[in-house]
C-alpha positions as CSV (number, residue, x, y, z in Angstrom):
1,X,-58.3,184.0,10.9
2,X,-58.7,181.5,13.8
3,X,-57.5,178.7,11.9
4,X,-54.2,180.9,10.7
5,X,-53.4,181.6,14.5
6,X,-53.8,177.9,15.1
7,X,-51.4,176.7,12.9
8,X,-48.7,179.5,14.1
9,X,-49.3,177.9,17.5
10,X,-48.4,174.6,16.2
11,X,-45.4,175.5,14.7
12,X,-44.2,177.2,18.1
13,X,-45.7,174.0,20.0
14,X,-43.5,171.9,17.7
15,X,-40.1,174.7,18.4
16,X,-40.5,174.0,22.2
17,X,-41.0,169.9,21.9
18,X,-37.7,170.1,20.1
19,X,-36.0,172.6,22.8
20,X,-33.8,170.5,25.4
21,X,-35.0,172.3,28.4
22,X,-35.6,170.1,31.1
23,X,-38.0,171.2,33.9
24,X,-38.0,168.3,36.2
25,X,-35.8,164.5,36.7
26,X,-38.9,162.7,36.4
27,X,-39.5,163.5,32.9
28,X,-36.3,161.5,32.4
29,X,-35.9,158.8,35.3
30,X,-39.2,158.1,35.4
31,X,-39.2,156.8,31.6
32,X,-36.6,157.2,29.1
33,X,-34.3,156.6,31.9
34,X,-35.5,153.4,32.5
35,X,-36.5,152.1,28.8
36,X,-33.4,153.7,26.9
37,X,-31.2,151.4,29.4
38,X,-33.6,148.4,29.2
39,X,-34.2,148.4,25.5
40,X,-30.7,149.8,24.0
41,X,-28.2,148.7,27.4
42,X,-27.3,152.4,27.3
43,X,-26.1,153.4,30.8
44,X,-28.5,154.0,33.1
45,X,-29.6,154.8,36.8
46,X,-33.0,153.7,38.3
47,X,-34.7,155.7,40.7
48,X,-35.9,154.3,43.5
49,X,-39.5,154.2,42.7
50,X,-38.7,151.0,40.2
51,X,-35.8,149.5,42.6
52,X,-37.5,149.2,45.6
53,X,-38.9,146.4,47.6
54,X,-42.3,147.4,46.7
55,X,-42.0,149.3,43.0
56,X,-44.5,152.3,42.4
57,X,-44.2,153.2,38.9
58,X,-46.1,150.7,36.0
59,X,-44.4,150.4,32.5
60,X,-48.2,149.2,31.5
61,X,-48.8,152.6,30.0
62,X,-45.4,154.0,29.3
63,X,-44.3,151.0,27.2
64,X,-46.4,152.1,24.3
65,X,-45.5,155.9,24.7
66,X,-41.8,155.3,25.2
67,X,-40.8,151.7,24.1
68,X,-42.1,151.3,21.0
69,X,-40.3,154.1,19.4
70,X,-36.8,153.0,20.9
71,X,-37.6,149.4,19.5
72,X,-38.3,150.5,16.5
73,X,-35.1,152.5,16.4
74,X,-32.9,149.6,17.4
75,X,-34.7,147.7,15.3
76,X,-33.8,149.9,12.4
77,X,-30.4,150.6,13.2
78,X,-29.8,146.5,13.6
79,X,-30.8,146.0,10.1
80,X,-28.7,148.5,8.7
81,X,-25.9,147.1,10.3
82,X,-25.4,149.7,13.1
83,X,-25.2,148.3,16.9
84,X,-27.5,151.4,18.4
85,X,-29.0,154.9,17.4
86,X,-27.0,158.1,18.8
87,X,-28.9,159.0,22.4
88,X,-29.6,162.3,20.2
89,X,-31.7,160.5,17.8
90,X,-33.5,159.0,20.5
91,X,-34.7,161.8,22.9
92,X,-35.7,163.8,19.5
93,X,-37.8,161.4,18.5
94,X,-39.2,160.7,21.6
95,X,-40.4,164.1,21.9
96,X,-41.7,164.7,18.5
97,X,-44.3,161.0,20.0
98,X,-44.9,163.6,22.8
99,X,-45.5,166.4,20.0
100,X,-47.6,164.6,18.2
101,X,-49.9,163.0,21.0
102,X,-50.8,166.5,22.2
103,X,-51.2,167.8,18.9
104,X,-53.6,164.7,17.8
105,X,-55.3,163.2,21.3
106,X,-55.0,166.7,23.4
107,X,-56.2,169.0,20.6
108,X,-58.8,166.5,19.4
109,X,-60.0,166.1,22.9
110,X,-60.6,170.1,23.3
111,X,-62.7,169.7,19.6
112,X,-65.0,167.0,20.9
113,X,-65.7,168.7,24.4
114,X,-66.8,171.8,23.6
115,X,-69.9,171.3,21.3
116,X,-70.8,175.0,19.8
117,X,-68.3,175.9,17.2
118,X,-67.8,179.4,18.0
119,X,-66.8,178.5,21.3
120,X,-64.7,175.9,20.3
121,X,-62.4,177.7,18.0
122,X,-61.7,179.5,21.3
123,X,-60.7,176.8,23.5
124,X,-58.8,175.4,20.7
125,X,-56.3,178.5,20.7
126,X,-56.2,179.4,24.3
127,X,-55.7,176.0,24.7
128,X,-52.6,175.7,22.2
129,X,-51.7,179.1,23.3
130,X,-50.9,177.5,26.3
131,X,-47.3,177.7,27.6
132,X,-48.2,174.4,29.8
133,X,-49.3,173.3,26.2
134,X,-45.9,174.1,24.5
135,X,-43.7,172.7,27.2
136,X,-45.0,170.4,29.9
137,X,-47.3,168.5,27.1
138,X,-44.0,167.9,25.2
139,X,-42.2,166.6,27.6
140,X,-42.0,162.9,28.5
141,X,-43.8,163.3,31.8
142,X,-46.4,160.8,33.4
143,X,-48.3,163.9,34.3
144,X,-48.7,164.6,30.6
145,X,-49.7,161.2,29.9
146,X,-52.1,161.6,32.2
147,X,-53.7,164.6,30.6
148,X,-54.6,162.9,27.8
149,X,-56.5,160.0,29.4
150,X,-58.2,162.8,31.3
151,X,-59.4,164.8,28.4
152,X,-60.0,161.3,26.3
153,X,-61.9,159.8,29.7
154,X,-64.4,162.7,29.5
155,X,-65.1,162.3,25.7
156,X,-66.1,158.8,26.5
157,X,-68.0,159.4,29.0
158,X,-69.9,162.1,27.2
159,X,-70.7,159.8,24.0
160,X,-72.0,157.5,26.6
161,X,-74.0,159.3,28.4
162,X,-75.6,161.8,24.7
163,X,-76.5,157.8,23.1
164,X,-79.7,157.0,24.8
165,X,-80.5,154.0,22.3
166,X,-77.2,151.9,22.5
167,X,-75.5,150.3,25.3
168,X,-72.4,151.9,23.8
169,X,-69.9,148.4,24.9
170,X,-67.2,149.7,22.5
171,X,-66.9,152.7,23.8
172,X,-67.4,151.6,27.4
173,X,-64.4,148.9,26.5
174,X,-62.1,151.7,25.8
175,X,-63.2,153.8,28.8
176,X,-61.8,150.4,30.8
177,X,-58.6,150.8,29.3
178,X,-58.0,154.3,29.6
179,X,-59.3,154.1,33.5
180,X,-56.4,151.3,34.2
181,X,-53.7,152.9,32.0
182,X,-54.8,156.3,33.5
183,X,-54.7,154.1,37.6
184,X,-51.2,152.4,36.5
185,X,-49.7,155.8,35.5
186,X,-50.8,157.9,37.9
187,X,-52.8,157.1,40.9
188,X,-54.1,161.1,41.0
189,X,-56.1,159.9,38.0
190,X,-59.4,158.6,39.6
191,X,-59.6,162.0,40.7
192,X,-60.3,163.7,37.6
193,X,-62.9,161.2,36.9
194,X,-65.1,160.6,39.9
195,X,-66.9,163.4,39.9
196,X,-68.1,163.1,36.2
197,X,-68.2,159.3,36.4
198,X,-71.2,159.6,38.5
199,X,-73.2,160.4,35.1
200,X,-72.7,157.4,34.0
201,X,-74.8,155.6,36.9
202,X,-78.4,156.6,35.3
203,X,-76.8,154.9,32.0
204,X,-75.5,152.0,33.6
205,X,-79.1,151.4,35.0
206,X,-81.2,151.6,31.8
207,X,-77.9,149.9,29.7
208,X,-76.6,147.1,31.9
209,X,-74.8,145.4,29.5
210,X,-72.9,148.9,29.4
211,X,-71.8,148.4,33.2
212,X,-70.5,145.1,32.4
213,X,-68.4,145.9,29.5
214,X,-67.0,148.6,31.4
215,X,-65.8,146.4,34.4
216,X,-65.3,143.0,32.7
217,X,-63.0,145.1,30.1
218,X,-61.6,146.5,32.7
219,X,-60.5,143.4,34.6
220,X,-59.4,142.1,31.2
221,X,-57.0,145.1,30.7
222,X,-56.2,145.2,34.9
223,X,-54.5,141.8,34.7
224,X,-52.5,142.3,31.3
225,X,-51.0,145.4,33.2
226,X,-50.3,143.5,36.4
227,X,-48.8,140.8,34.1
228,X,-47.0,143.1,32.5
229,X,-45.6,144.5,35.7
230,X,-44.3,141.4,37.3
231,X,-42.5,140.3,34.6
232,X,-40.7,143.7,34.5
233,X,-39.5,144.0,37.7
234,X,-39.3,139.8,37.7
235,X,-37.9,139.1,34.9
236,X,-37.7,135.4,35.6
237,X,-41.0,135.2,36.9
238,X,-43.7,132.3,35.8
239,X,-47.5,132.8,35.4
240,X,-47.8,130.8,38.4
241,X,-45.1,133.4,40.3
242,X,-47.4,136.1,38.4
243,X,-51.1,134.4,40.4
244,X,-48.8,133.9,43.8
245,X,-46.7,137.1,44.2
246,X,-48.3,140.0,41.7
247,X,-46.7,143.6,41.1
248,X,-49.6,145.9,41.7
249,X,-47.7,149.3,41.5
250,X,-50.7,151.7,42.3
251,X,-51.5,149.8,45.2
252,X,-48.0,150.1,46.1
253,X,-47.7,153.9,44.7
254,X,-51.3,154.5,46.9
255,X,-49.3,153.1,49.9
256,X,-46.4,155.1,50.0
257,X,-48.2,158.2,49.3
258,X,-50.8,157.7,52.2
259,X,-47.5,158.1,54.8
260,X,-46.7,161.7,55.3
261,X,-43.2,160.7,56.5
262,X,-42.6,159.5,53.0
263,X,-44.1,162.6,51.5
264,X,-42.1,164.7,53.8
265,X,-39.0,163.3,51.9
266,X,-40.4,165.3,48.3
267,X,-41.6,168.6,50.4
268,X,-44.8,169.3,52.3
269,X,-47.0,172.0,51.1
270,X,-50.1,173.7,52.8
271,X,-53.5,172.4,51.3
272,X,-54.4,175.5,49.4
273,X,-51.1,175.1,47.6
274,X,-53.2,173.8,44.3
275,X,-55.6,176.3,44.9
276,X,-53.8,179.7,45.4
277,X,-50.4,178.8,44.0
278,X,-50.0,176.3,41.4
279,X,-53.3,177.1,39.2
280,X,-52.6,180.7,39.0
281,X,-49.2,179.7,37.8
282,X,-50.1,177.0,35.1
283,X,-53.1,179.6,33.8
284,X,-52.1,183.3,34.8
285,X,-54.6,185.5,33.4
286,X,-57.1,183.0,32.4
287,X,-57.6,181.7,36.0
288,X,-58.4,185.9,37.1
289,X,-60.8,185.7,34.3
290,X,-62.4,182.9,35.5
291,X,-62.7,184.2,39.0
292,X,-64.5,187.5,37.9
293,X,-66.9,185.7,35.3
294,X,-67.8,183.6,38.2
295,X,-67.8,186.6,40.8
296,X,-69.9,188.6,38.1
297,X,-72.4,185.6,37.1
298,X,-72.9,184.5,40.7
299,X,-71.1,181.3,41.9
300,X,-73.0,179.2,39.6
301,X,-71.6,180.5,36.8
302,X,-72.2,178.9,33.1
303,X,-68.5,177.6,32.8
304,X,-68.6,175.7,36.2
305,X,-71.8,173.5,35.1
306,X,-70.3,171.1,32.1
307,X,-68.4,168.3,32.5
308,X,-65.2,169.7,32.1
309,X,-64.9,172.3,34.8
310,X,-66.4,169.5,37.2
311,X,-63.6,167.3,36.4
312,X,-60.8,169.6,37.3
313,X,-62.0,171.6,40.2
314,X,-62.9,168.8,41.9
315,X,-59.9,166.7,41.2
316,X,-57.7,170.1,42.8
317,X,-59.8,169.7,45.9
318,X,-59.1,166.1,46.2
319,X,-55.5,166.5,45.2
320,X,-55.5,169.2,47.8
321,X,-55.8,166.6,50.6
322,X,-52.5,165.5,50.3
323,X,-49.6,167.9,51.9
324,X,-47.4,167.3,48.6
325,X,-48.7,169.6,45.5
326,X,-46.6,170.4,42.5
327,X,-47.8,172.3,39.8
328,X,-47.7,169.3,37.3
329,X,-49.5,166.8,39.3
330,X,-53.0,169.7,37.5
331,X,-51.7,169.4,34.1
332,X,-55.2,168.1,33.1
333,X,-57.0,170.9,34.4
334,X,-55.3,173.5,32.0
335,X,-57.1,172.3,29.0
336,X,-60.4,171.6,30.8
337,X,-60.4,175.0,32.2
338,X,-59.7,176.8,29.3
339,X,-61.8,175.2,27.4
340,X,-64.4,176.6,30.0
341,X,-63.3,180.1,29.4
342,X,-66.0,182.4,27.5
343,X,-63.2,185.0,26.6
344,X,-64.5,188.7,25.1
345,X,-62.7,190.7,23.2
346,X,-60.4,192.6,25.5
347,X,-57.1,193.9,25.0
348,X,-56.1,193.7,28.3
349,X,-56.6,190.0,28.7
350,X,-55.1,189.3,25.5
351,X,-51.9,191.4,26.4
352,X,-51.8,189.9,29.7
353,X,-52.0,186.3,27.9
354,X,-50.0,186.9,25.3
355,X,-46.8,188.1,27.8
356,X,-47.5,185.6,30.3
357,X,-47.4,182.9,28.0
358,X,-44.0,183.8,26.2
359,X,-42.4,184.7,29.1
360,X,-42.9,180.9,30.7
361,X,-43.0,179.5,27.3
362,X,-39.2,180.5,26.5
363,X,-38.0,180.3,30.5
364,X,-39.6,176.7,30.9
365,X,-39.5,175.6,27.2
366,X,-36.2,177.1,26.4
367,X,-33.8,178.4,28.9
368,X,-34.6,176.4,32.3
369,X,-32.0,173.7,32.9
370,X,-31.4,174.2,29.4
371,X,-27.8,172.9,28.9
372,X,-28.0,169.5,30.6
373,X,-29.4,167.9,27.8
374,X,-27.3,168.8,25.1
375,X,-24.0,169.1,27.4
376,X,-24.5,165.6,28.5
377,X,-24.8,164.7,24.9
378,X,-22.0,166.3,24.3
379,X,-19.6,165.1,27.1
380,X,-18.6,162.1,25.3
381,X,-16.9,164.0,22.5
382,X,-15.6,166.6,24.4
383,X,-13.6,164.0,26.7
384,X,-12.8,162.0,24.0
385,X,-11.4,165.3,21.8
386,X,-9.6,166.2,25.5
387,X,-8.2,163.4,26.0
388,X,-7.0,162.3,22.3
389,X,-3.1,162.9,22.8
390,X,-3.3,160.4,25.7
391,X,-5.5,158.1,24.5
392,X,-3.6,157.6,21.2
393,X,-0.6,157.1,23.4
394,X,-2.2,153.8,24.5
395,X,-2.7,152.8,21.2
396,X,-6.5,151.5,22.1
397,X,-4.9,149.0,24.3
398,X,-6.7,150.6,27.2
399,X,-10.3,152.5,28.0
400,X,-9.9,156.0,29.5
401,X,-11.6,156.3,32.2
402,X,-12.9,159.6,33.2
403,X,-14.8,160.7,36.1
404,X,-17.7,163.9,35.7
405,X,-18.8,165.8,38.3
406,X,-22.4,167.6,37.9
407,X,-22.7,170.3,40.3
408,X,-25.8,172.9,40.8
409,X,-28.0,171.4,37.6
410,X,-30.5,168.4,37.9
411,X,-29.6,165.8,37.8
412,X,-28.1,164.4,34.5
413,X,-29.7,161.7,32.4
414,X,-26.9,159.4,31.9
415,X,-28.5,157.6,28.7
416,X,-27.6,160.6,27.0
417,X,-24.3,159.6,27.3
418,X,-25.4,156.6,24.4
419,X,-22.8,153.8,23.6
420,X,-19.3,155.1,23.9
421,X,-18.0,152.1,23.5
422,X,-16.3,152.5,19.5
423,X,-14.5,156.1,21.6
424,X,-13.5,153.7,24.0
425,X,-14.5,155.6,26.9
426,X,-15.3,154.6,30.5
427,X,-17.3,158.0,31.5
428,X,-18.4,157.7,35.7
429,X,-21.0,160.4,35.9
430,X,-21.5,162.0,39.9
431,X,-23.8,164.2,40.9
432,X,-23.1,166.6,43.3
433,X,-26.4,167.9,43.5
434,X,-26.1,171.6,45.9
435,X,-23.5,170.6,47.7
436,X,-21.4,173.3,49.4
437,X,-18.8,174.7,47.1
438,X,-15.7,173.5,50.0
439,X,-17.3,170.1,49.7
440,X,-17.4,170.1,45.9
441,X,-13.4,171.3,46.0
442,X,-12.6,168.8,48.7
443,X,-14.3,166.3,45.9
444,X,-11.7,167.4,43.4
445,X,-8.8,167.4,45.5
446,X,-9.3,163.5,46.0
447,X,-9.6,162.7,42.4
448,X,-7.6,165.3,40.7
449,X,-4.5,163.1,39.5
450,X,-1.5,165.0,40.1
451,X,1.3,165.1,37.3
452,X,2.1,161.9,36.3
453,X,0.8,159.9,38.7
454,X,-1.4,156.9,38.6
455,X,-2.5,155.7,41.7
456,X,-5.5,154.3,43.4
457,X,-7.9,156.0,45.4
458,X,-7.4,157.2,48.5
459,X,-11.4,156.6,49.3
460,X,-11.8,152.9,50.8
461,X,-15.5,153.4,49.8
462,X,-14.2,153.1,46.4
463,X,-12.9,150.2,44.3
464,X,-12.4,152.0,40.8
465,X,-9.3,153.1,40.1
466,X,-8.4,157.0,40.3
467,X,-9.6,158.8,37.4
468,X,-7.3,159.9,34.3
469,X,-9.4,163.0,34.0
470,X,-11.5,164.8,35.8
471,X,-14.5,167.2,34.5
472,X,-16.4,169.7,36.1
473,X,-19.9,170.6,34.5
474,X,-22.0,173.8,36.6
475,X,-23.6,176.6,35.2
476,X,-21.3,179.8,34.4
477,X,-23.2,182.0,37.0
478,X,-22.1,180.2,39.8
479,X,-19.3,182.6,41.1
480,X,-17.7,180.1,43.8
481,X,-15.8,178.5,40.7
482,X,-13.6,182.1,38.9
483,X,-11.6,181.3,41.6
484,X,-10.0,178.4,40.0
485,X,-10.9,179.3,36.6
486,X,-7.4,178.9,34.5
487,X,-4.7,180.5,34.4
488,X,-3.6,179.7,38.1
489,X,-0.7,180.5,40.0
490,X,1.5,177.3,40.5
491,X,0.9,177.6,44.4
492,X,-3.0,177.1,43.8
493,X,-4.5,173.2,43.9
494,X,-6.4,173.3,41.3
495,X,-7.2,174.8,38.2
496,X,-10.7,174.6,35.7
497,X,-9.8,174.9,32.1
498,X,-12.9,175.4,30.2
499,X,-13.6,173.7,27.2
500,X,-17.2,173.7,26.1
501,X,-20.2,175.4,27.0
502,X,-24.3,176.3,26.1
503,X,-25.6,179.6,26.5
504,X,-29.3,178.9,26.5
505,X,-29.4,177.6,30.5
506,X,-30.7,179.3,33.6
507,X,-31.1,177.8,36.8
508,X,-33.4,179.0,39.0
509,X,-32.1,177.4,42.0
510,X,-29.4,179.7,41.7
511,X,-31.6,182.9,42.7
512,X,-30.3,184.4,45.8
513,X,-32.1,187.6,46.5
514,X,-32.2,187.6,50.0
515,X,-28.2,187.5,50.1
516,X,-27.3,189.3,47.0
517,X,-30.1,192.1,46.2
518,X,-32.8,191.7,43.0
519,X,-30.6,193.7,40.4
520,X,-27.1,191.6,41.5
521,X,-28.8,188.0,41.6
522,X,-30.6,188.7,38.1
523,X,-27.7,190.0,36.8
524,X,-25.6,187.5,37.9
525,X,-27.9,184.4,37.1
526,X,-29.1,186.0,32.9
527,X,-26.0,188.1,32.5
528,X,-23.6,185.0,33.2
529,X,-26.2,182.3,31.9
530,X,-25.2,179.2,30.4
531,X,-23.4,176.1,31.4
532,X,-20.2,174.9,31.1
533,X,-17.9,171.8,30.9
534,X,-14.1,172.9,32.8
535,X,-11.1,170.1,32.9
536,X,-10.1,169.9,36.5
537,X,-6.2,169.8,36.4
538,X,-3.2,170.9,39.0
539,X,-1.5,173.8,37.8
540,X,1.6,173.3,35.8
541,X,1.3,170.1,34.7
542,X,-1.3,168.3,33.0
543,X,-4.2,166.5,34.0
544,X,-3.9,164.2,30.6
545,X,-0.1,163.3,30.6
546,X,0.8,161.5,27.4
């Protein structure tokens, strides 16, 4: 029966890694972003944690997770002739790696962990039960990247520690690497593993040799990732640049998170944020049943003496030093925790589990900021199909240039857009962010092109010429825009003709029950869900005049 319910979880793990929700910028800028433009000279925008002075992010560890596949694609797609793979072929492969990592490493993890095999069918499905499983573990996130060298860490350091006769140097050897990969990806990682590291120290002392193929590995695998590093963000860089002026980005990433006025810049939280907010929200009712076996048992309790639960409770009360908490920086704890949980047969917990779990599954994994994937896919085609009558007028002679304005989503990916260059397109994406709707308008009045006019812009800040076409992308339950929804009278400014749209997207920035009431907000915000693409034109004239 277990093994039944296992594989129906797999299948809807595998529905959600091929979902385009997209629950937060960094599981794009922080990779894909940065690889797809490198690897594939797709358009791209770095954040500023690879263009600064001092860089914080390592592409040690995401090279292999991220760059590999996209090689390999462009490989393929060079020797069949073809200059670059569609963007859309890229981010679905992509997360079908990220699929098949947490299927293999995560799942294989949980297996090896939990030694009696009655428990460990259970951990098994409340782990892929998971809706942190279905959706966060599929997504390209460092955090989830980091969940696996958690989960693999511990195995390690179990088989260590259970062979008593053997120094155990291959196994120490990988422990080095997955201890600098885990450092270089995230610097939150030593804090999963201190606590169960210190098991190791009775091993190191009867096995020395172990101790010294765990550091002298580990120096090994250290420089290769500072080498690696350097050469990334200096291109030009020799091995004697590499010895004088290294890259170490956690050093750098440990810097700039010790200063709370940089932290202030993400959000400040109170220290029992991990604690009282973000657990209950990644485990729901398996974190109250975790709390009353504990309360019942005494505060000993048998699921807070193994390896596992040490690992992630005291990683949360380290983590919880630190004024900025998100609920992804515990990703590793969901698997060690459940895997903790001695569940009885109850209906109420499995009802509880069951709607809690599909509930987050399908707003996370399905519907939140669920059109800016596939409507940035999309926008190339859709200008291009806008714009045709114009652009055939030109006779190819000349790229269209068209300017997109993003307004009330996250911020769009722009090597989604892929290579327009056989539509011969010239595609400016700007995002807009929450600005106020009058400053959003006052955006559109300055590039709007009025009827037949082709001038330059009025904006000295800007030296690109004024846009032949101007798009607005929002979501539909934003209300500020039915006022210039098309048809307009002649004596309005502007007019939104829209011309593309996907249903499956809820923002849940856009909640505003303190202003509009429970009922009106939710109403508003699911009844009008989705997001749309509009052509920003005067009316009476044409914003595309052939």
């Amino acid at each position: 029966m277990w093994r039944r319910t296992y594989l129906l979880l797999l299948l809807i793990r595998a529905y959600f890694a091929l979902s385009p929700s997209y629950i937060h910028p960094d599981e794009h800028f922080q990779g894909l972003e940065v690889f797809a433009g490198r690897i594939l000279s797709y358009p791209s925008r770095l954040p500023w944690e690879f263009i600064s002075e001092h860089p914080i992010r390592s592409v040690f560890p995401l090279y292999p997770i991220y760059g590999v596949p996209i090689s390999l694609l462009k490989w393929f797609y060079t020797e069949t002739g073809t200059e670059s793979p569609p963007a859309e072929l890229v981010y679905y492969v992509v997360r079908g790696v990220m699929f098949l990592l947490s299927f293999v490493l995560e799942d294989w993890a949980v297996h090896d962990l939990v030694p009696l095999p009655r428990h460990r069918r259970v951990a098994l499905v409340l782990v892929a039960s998971s809706y942190v499983t279905w959706t966060h573990q599929t997504h390209t996130f460092s955090n989830s990247l980091e969940t696996l060298l958690v989960v693999w860490g511990l195995v390690l350091i179990n088989r260590i520690i259970d062979n008593k006769r053997r120094s155990s140097l291959f196994s120490c050897a990988i422990l080095s690497f997955i201890c600098v990969a885990g450092i270089f990806n995230r610097i939150t990682f030593p804090a999963f593993l201190a606590v169960p590291g210190l098991q190791l120290l009775p091993h190191f002392w009867r096995k020395p040799l172990s101790f010294f193929s765990l550091v002298g590995f580990g120096l090994v695998f250290f420089c290769i990732a500072v080498f690696a590093d350097t050469t990334f963000y200096k291109p030009s860089a020799s091995f004697a640049d590499v010895l004088r002026s290294p890259v170490i980005t956690p050093l750098n990433n440990l810097l700039y998170n010790t200063d709370n006025s940089n932290l202030a810049l993400h959000g400040l939280h109170p220290h029992y944020n991990h604690f009282l907010v973000n657990l209950p929200q990644l485990l729901g009712p398996a974190l109250v049943a975790m709390v009353l076996q504990a309360y019942n048992r005494g505060f000993i309790a048998s699921w807070l003496k193994n390896l596992r639960a040490a690992s992630a409770l005291s990683a949360t009360a380290m983590l919880s030093i630190f004024p900025h908490q998100e609920p992804r920086f515990l990703l590793p704890c969901v698997p060690l925790l459940l895997s903790c949980l001695q569940v009885r047969k109850s209906r109420i917990f499995l009802g509880a589990w069951v709607i809690f779990n599909a509930v987050l599954g399908f707003l996370m994994g399905v519907y939140h900021q669920g059109g800016v994937v596939p409507t940035q896919l999309a926008v190339p085609s859709v200008i291009s199909t806008t714009t045709s009558p114009w652009h055939e007028s030109l006779k190819g002679t000349q790229s269209l240039f068209a300017t997109v304005l993003w307004w009330k989503t996250y911020s769009p990916p722009l090597w989604l857009l892929g290579d327009n260059s056989t539509l011969n397109l010239n595609i400016d994406t700007r995002d807009l962010m929450g600005k106020p709707g009058p400053d959003m308008v006052n955006e559109l009045e300055r590039l709007v092109p009025t009827c037949g006019s082709k001038q330059k812009s009025t904006d000295l800040t800007s030296s690109l010429e004024q846009p032949d076409a101007v798009f607005v992308v929002a979501p539909k339950s934003v209300t500020f825009l039915d006022q210039f929804l098309a048809p307009q009278s002649p004596e309005s400014s502007l007019e939104l003709l829209e011309l593309w749209s996907y249903k499956k997207h809820i923002s849940l920035d856009d909640l505003d029950f303190g202003s509009d009431g429970v009922l009106p907000t939710l109403k508003r915000v699911i009844g009008r869900r989705g997001l749309g693409v509009w052509l920003a034109q005067r009316p009476g004239c044409r914003a595309i005049d052939s």
